[in-house]
C-alpha positions as CSV (number, residue, x, y, z in Angstrom):
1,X,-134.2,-62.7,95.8
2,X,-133.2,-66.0,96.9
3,X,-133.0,-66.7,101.2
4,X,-128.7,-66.4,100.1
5,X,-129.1,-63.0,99.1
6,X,-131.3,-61.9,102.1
7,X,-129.2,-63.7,104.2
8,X,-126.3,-62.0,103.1
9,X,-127.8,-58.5,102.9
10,X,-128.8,-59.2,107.1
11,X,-125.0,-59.8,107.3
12,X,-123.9,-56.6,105.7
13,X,-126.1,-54.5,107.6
14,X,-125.1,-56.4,110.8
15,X,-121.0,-55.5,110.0
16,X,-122.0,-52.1,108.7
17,X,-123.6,-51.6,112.0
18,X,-121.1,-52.5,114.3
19,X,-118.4,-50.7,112.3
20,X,-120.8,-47.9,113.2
21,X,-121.1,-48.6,116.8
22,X,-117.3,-49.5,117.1
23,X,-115.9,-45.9,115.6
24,X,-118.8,-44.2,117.8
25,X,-117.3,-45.6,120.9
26,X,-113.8,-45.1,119.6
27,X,-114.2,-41.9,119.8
28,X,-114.1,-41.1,123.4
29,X,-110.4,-41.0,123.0
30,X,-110.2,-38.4,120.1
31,X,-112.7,-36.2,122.0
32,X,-112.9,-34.1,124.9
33,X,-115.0,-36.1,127.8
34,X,-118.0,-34.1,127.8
35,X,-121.8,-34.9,127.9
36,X,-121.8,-35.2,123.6
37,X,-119.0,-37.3,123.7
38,X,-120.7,-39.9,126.6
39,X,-124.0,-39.8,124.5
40,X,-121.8,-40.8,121.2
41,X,-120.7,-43.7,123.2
42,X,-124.0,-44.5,124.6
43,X,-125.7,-44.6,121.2
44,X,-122.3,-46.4,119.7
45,X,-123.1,-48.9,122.5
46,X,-126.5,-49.1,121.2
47,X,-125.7,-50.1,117.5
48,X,-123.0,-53.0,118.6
49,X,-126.0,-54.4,120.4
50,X,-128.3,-53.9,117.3
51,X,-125.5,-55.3,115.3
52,X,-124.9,-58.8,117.3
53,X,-129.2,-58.6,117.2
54,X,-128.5,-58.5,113.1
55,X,-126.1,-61.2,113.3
56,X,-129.3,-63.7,114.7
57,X,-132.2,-64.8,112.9
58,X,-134.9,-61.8,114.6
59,X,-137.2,-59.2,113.0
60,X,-137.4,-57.2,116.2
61,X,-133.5,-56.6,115.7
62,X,-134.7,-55.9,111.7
63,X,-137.1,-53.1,113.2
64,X,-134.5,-51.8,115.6
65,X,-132.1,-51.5,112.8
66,X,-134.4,-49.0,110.7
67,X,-135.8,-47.2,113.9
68,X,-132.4,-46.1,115.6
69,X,-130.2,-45.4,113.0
70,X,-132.5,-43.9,111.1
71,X,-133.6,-41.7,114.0
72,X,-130.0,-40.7,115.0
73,X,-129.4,-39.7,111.4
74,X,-132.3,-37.0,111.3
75,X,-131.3,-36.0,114.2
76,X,-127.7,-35.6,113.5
77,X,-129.1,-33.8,109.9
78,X,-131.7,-32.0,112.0
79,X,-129.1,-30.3,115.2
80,X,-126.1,-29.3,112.9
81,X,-126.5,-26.9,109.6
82,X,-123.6,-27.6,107.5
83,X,-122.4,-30.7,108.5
84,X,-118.6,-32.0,108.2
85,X,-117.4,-34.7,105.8
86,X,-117.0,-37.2,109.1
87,X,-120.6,-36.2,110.7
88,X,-121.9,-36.9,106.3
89,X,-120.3,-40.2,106.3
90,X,-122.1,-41.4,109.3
91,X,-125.4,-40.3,107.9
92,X,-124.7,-42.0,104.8
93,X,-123.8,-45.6,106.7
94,X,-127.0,-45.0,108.6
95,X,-129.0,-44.4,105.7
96,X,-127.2,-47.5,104.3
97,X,-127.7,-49.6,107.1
98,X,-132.0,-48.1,107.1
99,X,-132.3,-49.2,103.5
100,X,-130.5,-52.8,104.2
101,X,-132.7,-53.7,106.9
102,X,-135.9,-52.6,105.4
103,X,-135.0,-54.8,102.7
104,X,-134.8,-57.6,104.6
105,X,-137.0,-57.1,107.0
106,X,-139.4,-57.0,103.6
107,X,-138.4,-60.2,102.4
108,X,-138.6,-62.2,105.1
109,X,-142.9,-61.4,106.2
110,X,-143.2,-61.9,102.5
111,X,-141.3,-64.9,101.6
112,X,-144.0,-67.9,101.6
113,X,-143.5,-70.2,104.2
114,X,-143.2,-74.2,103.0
């Protein structure tokens, strides 16, 4: 993969991820304002920091963008037992946005360096 195509993999993992953070926040005015729904928020909040991080030229932000996501998506898999088409679509975009940063995050520490 050429530096374009990595480049442009970092940026659809950084919109993808603060999509996610943006509809995470939104949704303190569809829910009741309870402790779930601050600690949606909170980790929404998270992501659209992880996603302007994506947006740079980092590998911490790279490593943050596997970690978190992929952590709140077991977790979400992990605390509910069936879960509902909305709660599956925001595992998926997790998983998407896991799998688009480890990607990256591989080609750039093993891209040669001129």
């Amino acid at each position: 993969m050429s530096e374009r195509v990595t480049h442009g993999l970092r940026l659809y993992a950084a919109i993808l991820t603060t999509l996610s953070g943006a509809a995470q926040v939104a949704t303190l005015w569809l829910r009741n304002l309870d402790a779930a729904a601050v600690l949606a928020a909170l980790l929404g909040a998270t992501y659209l920091i992880i996603g302007i991080g994506l947006f740079g030229r980092s590998r911490f932000s790279l490593f943050v963008a596997i970690a978190v996501p992929g952590t709140a998506a077991a977790a979400l898999l992990h605390c509910i037992g069936t879960p509902a088409p909305a709660n599956l679509l925001r595992i998926a975009v997790d998983g998407l946005i896991v799998l688009l940063s480890a990607t990256v995050l591989w080609r750039v520490r093993h891209t040669p360096t001129p």
